[in-house]
C-alpha positions as CSV (number, residue, x, y, z in Angstrom):
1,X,83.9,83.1,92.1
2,X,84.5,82.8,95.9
3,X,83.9,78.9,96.4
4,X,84.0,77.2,93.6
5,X,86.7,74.2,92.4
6,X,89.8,74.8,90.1
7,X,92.1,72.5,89.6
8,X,96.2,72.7,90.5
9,X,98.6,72.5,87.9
10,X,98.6,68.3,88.1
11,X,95.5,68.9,87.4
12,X,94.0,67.7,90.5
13,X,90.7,69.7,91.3
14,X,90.7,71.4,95.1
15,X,88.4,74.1,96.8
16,X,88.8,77.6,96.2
17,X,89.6,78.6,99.9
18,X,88.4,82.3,99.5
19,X,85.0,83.3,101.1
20,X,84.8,87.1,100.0
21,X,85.4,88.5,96.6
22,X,88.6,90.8,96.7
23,X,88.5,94.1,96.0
24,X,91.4,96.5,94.3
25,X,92.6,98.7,97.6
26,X,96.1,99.8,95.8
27,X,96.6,102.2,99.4
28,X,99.5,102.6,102.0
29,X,97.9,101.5,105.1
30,X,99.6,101.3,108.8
31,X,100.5,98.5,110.8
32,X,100.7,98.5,114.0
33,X,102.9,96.2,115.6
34,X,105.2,95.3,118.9
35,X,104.8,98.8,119.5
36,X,105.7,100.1,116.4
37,X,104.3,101.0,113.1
38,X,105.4,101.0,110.0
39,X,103.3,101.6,106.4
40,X,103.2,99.2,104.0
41,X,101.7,99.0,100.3
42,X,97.9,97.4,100.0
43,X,97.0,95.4,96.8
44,X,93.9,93.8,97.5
45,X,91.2,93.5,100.1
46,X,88.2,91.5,101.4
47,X,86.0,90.7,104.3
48,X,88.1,88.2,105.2
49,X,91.4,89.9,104.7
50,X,93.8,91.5,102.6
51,X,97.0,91.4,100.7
52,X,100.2,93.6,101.0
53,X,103.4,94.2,99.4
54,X,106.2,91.9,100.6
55,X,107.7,93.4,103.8
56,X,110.7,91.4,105.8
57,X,108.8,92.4,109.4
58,X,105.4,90.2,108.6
59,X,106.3,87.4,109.0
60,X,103.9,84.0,109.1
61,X,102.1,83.7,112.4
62,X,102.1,87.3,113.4
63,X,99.5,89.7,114.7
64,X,99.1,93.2,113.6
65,X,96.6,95.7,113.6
66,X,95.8,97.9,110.4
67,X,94.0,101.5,109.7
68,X,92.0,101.2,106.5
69,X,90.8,104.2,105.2
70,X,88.2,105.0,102.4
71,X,85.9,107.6,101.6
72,X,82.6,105.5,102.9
73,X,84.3,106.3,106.4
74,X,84.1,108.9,108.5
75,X,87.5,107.3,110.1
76,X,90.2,104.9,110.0
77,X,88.7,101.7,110.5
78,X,91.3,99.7,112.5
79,X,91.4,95.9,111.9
80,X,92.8,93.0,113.5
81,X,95.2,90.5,111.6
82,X,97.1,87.6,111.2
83,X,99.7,87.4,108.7
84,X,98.8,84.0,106.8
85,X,102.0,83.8,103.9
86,X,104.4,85.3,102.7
87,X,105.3,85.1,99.4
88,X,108.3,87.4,97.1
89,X,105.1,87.2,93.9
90,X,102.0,86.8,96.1
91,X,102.7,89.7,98.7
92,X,101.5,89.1,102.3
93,X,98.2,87.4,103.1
94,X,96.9,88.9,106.4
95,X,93.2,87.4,107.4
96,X,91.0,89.7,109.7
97,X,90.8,88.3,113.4
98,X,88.2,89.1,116.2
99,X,85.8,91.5,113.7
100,X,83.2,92.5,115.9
101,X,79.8,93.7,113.9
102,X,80.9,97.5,114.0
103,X,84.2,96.4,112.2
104,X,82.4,94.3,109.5
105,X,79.7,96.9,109.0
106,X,82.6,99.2,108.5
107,X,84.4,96.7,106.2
108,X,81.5,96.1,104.4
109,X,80.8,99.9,103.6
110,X,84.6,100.3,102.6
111,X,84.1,97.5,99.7
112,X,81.3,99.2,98.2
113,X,83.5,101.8,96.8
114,X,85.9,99.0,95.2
115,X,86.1,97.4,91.8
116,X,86.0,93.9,92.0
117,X,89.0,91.8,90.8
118,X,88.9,89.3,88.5
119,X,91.1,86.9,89.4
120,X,90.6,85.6,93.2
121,X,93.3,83.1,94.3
122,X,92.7,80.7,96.9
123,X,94.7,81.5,100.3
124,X,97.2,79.1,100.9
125,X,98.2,78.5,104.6
């Protein structure tokens, strides 16, 4: 559950980072950036952000834009992002920037089509 304490494997206890429960989004999306755009693999999704498939071109730091589709849209919904990590296992963790209401309430309608996952790993910076 978003929130709640675990412990590392010294068995240290931490905060779960995550805010928002991901969602299963196994979709290609686009990303759009430095004037180009490429499509990469989805895994996971949230209010807060998403994962992707490991790509060479997102690299930490960066900031892309991505067209989520789903059928509670009538369109794309296009997204802001930061790429957070990148990990070879993990994928790429991209958190949602500058989310205006609109965006959100789009978001938001997006999720309720998508099973839940189980297992929600903390974001690591």
């Amino acid at each position: 559950m978003p929130g709640q304490a675990s412990q590392d494997p010294a068995g240290n206890t931490k905060k779960n980072q995550r805010k928002h429960s991901r969602r299963a989004y196994p979709k290609r999306v686009i990303a759009l950036q430095d004037e180009a755009a490429q499509v990469v693999r989805a895994r996971d999704l949230s209010l807060g952000g998403m994962s992707v498939d490991p790509d060479p071109l997102l690299s930490p730091g960066r900031h892309i834009s991505i067209a989520l589709h789903g059928s509670g849209l009538a369109e794309p919904l296009v997204v802001q992002a930061r790429v957070l990590r990148h990990d070879a296992v993990r994928g790429v963790a991209l958190r949602f920037v500058e989310l205006n209401s609109s965006t959100k309430e789009g978001l938001a309608k997006l999720l309720e089509d998508l099973p839940i996952l189980k297992e929600n790993l903390p974001i690591l910076e």
